[in-house]
C-alpha positions as CSV (number, residue, x, y, z in Angstrom):
1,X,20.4,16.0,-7.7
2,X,19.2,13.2,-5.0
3,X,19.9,13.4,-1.6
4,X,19.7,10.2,0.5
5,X,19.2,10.5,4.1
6,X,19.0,8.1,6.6
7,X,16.1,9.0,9.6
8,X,16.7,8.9,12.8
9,X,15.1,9.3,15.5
10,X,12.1,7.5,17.4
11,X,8.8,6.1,16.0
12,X,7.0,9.9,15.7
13,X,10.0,11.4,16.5
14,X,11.8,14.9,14.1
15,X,15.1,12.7,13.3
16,X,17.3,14.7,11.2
17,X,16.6,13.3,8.1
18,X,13.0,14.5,8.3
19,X,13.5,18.2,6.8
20,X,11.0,20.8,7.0
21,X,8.1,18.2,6.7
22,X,7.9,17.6,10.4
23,X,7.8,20.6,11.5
24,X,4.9,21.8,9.4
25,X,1.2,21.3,9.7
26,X,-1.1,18.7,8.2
27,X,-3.4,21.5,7.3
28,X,-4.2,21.8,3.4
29,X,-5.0,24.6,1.3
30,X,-7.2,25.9,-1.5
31,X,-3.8,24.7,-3.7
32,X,-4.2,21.3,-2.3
33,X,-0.5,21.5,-0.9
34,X,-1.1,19.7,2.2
35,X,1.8,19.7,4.9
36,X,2.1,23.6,4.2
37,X,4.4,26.4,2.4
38,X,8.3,26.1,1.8
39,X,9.3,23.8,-0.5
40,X,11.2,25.1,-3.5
41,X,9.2,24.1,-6.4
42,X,12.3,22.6,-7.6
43,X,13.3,20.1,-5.3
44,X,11.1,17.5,-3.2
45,X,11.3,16.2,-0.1
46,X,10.1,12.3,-0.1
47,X,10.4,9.8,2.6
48,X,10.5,6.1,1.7
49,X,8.8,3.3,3.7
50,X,7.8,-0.3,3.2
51,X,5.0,-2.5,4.0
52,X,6.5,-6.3,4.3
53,X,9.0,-5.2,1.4
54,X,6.2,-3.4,-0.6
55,X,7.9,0.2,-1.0
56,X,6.5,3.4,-1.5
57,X,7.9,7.0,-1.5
58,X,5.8,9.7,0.3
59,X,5.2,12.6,-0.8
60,X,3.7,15.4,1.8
61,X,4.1,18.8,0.3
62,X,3.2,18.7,-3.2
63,X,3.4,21.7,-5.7
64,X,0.0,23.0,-6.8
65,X,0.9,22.2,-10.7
66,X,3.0,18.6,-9.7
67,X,2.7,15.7,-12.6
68,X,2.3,13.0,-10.0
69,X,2.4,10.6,-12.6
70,X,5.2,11.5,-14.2
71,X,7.2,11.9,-11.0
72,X,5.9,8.4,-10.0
73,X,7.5,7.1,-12.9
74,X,10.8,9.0,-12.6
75,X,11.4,8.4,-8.7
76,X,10.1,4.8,-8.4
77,X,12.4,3.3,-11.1
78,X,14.4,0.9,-9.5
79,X,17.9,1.5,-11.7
80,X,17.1,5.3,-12.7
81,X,15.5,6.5,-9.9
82,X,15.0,5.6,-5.7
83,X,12.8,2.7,-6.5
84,X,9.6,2.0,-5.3
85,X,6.3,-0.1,-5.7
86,X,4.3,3.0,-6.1
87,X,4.6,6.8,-4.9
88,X,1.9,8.2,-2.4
89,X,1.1,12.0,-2.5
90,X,-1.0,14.2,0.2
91,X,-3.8,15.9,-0.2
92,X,-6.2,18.0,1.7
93,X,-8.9,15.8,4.0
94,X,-12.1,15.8,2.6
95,X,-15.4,14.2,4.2
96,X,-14.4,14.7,7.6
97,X,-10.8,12.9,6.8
98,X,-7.3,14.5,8.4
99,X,-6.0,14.0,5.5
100,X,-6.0,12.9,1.9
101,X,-3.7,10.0,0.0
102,X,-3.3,10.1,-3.6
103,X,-2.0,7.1,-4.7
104,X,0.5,6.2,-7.7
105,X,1.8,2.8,-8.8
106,X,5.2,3.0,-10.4
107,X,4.3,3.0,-13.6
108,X,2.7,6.4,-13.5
109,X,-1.3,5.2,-13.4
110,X,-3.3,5.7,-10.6
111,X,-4.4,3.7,-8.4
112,X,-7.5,3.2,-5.6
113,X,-5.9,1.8,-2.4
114,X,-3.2,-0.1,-0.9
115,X,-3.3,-1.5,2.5
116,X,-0.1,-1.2,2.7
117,X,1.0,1.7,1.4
118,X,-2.0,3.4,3.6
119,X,0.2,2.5,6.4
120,X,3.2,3.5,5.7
121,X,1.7,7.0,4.1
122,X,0.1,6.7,8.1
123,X,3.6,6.5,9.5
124,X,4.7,9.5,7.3
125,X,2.0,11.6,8.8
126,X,2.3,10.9,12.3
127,X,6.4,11.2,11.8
128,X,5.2,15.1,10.5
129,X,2.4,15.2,13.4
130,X,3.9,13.5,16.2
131,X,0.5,15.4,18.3
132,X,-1.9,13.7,16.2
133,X,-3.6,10.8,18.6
134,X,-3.8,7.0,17.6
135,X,-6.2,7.2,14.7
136,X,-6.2,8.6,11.1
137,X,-8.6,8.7,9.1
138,X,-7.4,9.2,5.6
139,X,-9.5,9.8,2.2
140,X,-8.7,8.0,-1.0
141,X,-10.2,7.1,-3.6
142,X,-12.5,4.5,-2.7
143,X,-13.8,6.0,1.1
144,X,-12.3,7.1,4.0
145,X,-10.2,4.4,5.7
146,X,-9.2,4.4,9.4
147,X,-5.9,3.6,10.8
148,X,-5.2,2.9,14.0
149,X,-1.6,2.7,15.3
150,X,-1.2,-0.8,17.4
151,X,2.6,-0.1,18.3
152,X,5.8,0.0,17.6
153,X,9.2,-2.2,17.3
154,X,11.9,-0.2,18.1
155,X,12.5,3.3,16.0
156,X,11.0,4.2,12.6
157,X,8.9,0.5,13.2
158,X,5.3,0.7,13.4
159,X,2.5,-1.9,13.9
160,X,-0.7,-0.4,11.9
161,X,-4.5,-2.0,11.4
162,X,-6.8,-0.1,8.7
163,X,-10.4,-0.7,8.4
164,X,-10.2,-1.8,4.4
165,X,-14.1,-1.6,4.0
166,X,-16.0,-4.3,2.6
167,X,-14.2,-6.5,0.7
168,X,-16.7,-8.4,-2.0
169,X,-16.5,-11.5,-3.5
170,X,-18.0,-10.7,-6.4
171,X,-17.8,-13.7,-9.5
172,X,-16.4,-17.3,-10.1
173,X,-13.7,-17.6,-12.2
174,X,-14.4,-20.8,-13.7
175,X,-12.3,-20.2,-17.1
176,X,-9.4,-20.0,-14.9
177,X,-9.7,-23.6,-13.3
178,X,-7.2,-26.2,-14.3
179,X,-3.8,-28.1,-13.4
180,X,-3.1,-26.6,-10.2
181,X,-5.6,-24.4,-9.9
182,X,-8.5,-25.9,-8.1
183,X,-10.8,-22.4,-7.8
184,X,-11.2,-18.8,-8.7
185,X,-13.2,-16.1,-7.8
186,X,-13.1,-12.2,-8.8
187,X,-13.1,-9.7,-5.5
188,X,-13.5,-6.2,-4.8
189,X,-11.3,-5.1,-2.1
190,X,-11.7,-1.5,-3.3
191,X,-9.7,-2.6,-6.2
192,X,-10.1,-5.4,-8.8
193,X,-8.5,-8.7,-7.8
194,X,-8.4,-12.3,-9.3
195,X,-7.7,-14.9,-6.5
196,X,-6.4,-18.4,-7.4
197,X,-6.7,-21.1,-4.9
198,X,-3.6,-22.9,-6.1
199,X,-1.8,-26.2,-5.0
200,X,1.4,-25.1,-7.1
201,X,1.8,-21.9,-5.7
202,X,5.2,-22.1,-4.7
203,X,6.4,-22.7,-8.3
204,X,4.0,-20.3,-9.9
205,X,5.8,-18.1,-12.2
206,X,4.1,-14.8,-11.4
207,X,6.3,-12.8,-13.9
208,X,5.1,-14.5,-17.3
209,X,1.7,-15.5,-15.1
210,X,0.7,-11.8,-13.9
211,X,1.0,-9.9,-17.0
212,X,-0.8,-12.8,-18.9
213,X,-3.8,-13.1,-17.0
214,X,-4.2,-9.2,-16.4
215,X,-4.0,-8.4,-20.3
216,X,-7.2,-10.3,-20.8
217,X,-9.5,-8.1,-18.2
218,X,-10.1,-4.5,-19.3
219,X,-8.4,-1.8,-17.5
220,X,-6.2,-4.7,-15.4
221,X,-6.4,-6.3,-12.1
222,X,-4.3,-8.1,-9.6
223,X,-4.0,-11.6,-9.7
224,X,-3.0,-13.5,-6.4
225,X,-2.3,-17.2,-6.0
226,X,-2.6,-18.9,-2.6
227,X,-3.4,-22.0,-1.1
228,X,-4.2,-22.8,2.3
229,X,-1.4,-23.3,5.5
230,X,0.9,-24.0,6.8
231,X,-1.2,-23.9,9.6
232,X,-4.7,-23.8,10.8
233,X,-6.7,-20.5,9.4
234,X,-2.8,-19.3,7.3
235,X,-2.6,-19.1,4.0
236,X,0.4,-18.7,1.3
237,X,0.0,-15.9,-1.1
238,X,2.0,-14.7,-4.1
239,X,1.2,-11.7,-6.0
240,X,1.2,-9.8,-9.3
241,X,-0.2,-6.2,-8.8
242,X,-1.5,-3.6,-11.3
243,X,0.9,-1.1,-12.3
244,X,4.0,-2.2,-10.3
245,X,4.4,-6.3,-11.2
246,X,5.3,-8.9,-9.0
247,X,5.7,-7.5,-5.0
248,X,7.0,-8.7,-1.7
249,X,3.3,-8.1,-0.1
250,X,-0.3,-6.9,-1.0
251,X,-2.5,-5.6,1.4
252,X,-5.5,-5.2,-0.3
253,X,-4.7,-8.7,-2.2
254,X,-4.1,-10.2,1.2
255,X,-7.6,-9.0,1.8
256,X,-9.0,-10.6,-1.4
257,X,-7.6,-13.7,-0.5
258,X,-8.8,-14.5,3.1
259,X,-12.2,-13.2,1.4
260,X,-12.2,-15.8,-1.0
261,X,-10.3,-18.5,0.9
262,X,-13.6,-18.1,3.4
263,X,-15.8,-18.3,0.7
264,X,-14.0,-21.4,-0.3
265,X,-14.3,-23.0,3.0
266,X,-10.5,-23.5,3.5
267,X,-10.2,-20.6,6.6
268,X,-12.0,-18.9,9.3
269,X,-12.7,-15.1,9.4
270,X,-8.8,-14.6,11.4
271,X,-6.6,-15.2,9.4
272,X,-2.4,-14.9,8.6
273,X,-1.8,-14.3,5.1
274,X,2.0,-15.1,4.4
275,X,3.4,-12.9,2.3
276,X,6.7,-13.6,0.5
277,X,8.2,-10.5,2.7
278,X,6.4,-11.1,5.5
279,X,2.6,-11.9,7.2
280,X,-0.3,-9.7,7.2
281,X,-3.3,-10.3,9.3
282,X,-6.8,-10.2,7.6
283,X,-9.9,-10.0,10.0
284,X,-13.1,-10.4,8.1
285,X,-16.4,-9.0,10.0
286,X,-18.7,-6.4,8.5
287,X,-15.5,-4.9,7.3
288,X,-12.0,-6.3,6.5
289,X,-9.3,-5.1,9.3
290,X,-6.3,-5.3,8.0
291,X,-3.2,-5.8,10.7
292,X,0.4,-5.4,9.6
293,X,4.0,-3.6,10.0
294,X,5.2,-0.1,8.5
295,X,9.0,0.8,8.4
296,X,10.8,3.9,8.2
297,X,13.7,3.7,5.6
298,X,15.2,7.3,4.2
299,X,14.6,10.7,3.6
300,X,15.5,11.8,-0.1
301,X,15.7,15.3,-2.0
302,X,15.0,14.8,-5.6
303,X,15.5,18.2,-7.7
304,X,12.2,18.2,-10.2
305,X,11.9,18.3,-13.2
C-alpha cells in the first residue's frame, strides 16, 4: 500500500496531507521515536521534499526496531518505490540539539550530512512544530548544525541557511590533473569530497566519470567538477554523490567547491554555486553558511515491511 498525498497548506502550516505528524511533539523518547506515539508499526507516514531537485523522504516517527537502511532502499527507488536521493529519519536531540537527523542515501548506507537534505528535514520539523522559532539546531553525525529559516516563497517554499562547520581543504589531487582538468584538491565538508576545477565541465559525463573515480578511494567519496562563472565570484558545478549517483544539487559539495575554488584563487569567500537544479549560496568565514531553497512536495503512507 502507498498513499500519495499532496500538502496543503501554508509554509508551517497542518495542511491535510500532514497526518498525525503535525500535531505531535518533537519530544523523543528512551525508544528514540522522536515526533511521539501512534503510528501503526505497519505503515509510515513520510513526507517528500527537495533541495534544488535533490529529494529526500522524511521520516519523523520511526519504530524502535525500524531497518532504516533497508527502508531507504525500498522507498527511494525511483521505479519500485517513491524515489528519492536519500531518506532522512528523526531522532532524539542530543548535545543540546532539538532534534536529531539520521541520514540515508538511497542505496541503503549511511551517510554524515547533507546540506540539503538538512533543510528540507528543517522544513519537515517546523511543518510538525509550527511554535518552534526561526532556528534549529539539529545533531548528525558530524556536529550539531544550525538552521535558520530566511523565508519563504509562497506555500510549502522555504528559504534555509545552515552553518555547515568548517569545511577543510585538506590534499592536492595531482594524479587527477590532465585534459580538462586543470586542478584538484580533496576536502572535508563533513564528508569526503574530490573537487575538479574543470574547463569541460559541461560535457563531463558524470555517470561513467563518478563511479570511476569513487571506486579508486576506500569507503567512496563525492566527486564534483566545476569551473568558474558565469559571472564574478559563480561557479558551475556538476556532481556525482556517494550512495545516490549523479543529483540535481549538492549542498555539502557546493560547499567543497567554493572551498577549493578559494583556494584556487578563482572566487571570493561569497559565492553562487550553480547547480544543474538550481543555485546555492556558499559563504566561507570561520565556518561555511550555506544559503538555499527547501520545497514541500507530498505526504506518502507506505505499509512496512
Amino acid at each position: 500500500m502507498l498513499a500519495l498525498l499532496v500538502p496543503g497548506g501554508g509554509e508551517g502550516g497542518s495542511g491535510s496531507g500532514r497526518a498525525n505528524a503535525a500535531a505531535q511533539a518533537c519530544s523523543g523518547c528512551e525508544t528514540g521515536t522522536v515526533m511521539g506515539a501512534g503510528v501503526s508499526p505497519t505503515v509510515l507516514r513520510l513526507t517528500k521534499h527537495h533541495g534544488l531537485g535533490n529529494d529526500f523522504l522524511v521520516l519523523l516517527e520511526a519504530p524502535p526496531d525500524l531497518d532504516t537502511g533497508a527502508l531507504a532502499c525500498r522507498a527511494c527507488d525511483r521505479h519500485r518505490g517513491i524515489g528519492a536521493d536519500g531518506l532522512l529519519v528523526a531522532r532524539a536531540g542530543r548535545d543540546g540539539a532539538d532534534v536529531g537527523m539520521e541520514l540515508r542515501n538511497a542505496d541503503g548506507s549511511r551517510a554524515e550530512m547533507s546540506g540539503n537534505g538538512v533543510r528540507c528535514f528543517a522544513q519537515a520539523v517546523w511543518d510538525a512544530r509550527p511554535e518552534l522559532g526561526p532556528t534549529l539546531v539539529v545533531a548528525t553525525d558530524v556536529g550539531l548544525r544550525e538552521v535558520r529559516r530566511v523565508g519563504a516563497d509562497g506555500p510549502g517554499h522555504l528559504l534555509a541557511s545552515v552553518d555547515m562547520g568548517l569545511v577543510k581543504v585538506c590534499s592536492d589531487g595531482a594524479q587527477w590533473v590532465g585534459g580538462s582538468i586543470n586542478a584538484a584538491v580533496l576536502v572535508d565538508a563533513g564528508n569526503p569530497h574530490l573537487v575538479l576545477l574543470d574547463a569541460g565541465v559541461a560535457s563531463v559525463e558524470v555517470g561513467v566519470a563518478g563511479p570511476r573515480i569513487e571506486a579508486t578511494f576506500p569507503g567512496g567519496l563525492n566527486v564534483e567538477w566545476v569551473w568558474p562563472g558565469p559571472g564574478a565570484d559563480e561557479l558551475t558545478l556538476r556532481v556525482w554523490e556517494r550512495g545516490a549517483g549523479e543529483t540535481q544539487a549538492c549542498g555539502t559539495g557546493s560547499c567543497a567547491a567554493a572551498a577549493a575554488a578559494v583556494s584556487w584563487g578563482c572566487v571570493g569567500p561569497d559565492v553562487v554555486v550553480h547547480n544543474p537544479g538550481g543555485d546555492l549560496r556558499v559563504t566561507l568565514g570561520g565556518t561555511a553558511v550555506l544559503t538555499g531553497p527547501a520545497v514541500r512536495v507530498a505526504s506518502v503512507e507506505l505499509a512496512w515491511p
